[in-house]
N, C-alpha and C positions, 0 to 999 in steps of 0.2 A: 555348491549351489545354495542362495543363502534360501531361509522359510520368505515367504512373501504372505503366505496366510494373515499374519495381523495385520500389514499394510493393505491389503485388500479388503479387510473389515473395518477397519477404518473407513475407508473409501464407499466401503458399499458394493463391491463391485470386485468381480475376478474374472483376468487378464486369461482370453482364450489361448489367445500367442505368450508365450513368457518371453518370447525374446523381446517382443516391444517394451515390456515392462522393465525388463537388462539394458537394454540401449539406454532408455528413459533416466536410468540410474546412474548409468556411467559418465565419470566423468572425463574430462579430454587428458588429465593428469594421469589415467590409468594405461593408457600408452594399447589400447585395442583398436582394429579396426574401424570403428564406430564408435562414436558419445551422442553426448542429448543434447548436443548446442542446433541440431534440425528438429526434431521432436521438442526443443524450448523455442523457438522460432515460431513454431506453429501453435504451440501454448498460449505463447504471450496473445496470437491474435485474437485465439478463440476466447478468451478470458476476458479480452477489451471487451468483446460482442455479448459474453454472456453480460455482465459486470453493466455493461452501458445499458441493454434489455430491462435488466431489473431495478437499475436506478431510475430509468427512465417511467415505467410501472408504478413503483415505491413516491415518488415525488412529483406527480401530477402538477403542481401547481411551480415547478420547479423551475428556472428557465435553462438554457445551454451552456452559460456560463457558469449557474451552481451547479450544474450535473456533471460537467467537466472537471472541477473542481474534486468532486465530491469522487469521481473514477478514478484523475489521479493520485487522490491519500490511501485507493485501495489497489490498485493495480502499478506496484512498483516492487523494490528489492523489499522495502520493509514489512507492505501487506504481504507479499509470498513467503518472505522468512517465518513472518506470525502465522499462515495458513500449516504450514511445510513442519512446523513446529506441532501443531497442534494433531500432528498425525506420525508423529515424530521420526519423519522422512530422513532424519541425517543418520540413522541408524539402520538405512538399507542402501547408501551408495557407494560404489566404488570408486576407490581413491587410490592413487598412488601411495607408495608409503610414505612420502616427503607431506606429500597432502596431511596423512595420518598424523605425523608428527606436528604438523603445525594449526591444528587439533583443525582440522579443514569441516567435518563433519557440523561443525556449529558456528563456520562463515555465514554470513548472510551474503555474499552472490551466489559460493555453490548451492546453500539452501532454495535460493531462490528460481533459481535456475534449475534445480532439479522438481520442481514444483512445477513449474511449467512445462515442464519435459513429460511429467507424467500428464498432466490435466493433455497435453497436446496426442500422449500414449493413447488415452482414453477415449478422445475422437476418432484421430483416426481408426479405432476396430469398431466403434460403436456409436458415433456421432454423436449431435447435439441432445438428442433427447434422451440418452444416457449421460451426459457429461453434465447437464445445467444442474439435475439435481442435488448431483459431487456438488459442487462449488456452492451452490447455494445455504446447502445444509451444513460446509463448512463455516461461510462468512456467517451465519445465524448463530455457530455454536462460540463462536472465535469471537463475534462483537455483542457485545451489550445494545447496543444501538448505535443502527447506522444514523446518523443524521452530522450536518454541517458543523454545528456548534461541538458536537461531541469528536470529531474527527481533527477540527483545525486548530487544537491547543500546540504544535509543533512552534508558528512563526512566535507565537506571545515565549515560548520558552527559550529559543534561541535566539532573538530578538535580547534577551534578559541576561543570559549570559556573555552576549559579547558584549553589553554595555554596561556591566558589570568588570569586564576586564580590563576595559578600554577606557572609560570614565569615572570608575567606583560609585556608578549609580544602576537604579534601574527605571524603565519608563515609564512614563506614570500616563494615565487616560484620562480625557474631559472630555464632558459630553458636551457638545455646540449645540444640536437642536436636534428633533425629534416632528417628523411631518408625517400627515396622513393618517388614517382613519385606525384606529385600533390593529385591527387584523393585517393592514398592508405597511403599519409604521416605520419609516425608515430612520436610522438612529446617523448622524454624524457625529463624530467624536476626534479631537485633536490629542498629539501624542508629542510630548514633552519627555524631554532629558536634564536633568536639572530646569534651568529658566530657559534651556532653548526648546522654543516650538521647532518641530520639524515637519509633520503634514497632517492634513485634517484626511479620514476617510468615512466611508458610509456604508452600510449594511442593515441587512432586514432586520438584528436585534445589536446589543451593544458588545456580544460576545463577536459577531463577525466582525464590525468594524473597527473594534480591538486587533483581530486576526489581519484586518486588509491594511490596517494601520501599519502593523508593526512588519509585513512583509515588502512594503515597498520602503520601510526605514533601513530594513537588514540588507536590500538591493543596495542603496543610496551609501550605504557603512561598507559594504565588500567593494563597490567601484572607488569608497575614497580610502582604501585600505592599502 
């Protein structure tokens, strides 16, 4: 039986049932009865709901679009890996030996999915008003700041390297115009690869529409790829 004491102090929180917290561990490589792909089912829900509550809270002035946005750069394989990480989850689950061997502990699905497995553990014995605080006190200690600008540098970096590979350049930004009152300014800016223009986008400052730029160019490169 492995200790679970640090992973529960981590967490904040110790598991009345240890079996839920086993299950929640196990992987389906481990060839038992039970794994945590139903316990990461019920995770991943509860995680939208918390995850969307508190952005929704945090950004008042936000609309559905950045909120949605803003949920999926945290509620995916890569914000669970970095949570899962930070409590350093792959050093409490079981894996098959082949797992072991192909160093499985520092995947990012099984991480991820073991991540959700526990957050979904943690519900079900004790529900919402035990569990928001876990994840909350997580994402607080895990991000610097949540906000749009800070979260969407992925398309400008990806964007950079495939046009890098594929053109031996990278994109350059132009700003077209800029409307509206100080506080509510929205920035249009066009996105260039050498001399070709490829599309103009817009955003609340020039960091998003740098971001919305360069993610419908990386669309427009993978369909003519």
């Amino acid at each position: 039986m492995k200790n679970y004491s640090q992973l529960e102090k981590c967490l904040d929180y110790q598991f009345n049932d240890k079996n839920l917290i086993i299950e929640a561990l196990t992987h389906k490589s481990y060839k038992k009865a039970y794994n945590n792909e139903r316990l990461e089912f019920l995770g991943d829900a509860v995680l939208n709901l918390i995850v969307g509550e508190f952005l929704f809270n945090k950004f008042p002035d936000s609309n559905e679009g950045d909120l949605s946005k803003i949920r999926a750069s945290l509620v995916n394989e890569k914000g669970f890996t970095k949570l899962a990480k930070a409590i350093n989850l792959g050093d409490y689950i079981f894996l098959s030996d082949a797992e072991e061997r192909n160093k499985g502990r520092h995947k990012a699905s099984i991480l991820s999915d073991a991540f959700e497995a526990i957050m979904g553990a943690v519900y079900i014995e004790s529900g919402l008003d035990k569990l928001k605080p876990i994840v909350l006190n997580l994402l607080d200690t895990s991000y610097e700041d949540i906000t749009l600008d800070n979260l969407f540098s992925d398309y400008k970096t990806a964007l950079q390297e495939v046009t890098q590979a594929r053109f031996g350049a990278i994109p350059t930004y132009k700003l077209e115009n800029a409307t509206g009152p100080d506080h509510l300014k929205i920035f249009e800016l066009s996105l260039w690869i050498g001399d070709k223009h490829y599309v103009n986008a817009k955003g609340k400052s020039k960091k998003l529409a740098q971001q919305a730029a360069a993610q419908i160019v990386l669309e427009q490169l993978k369909k003519s790829n």
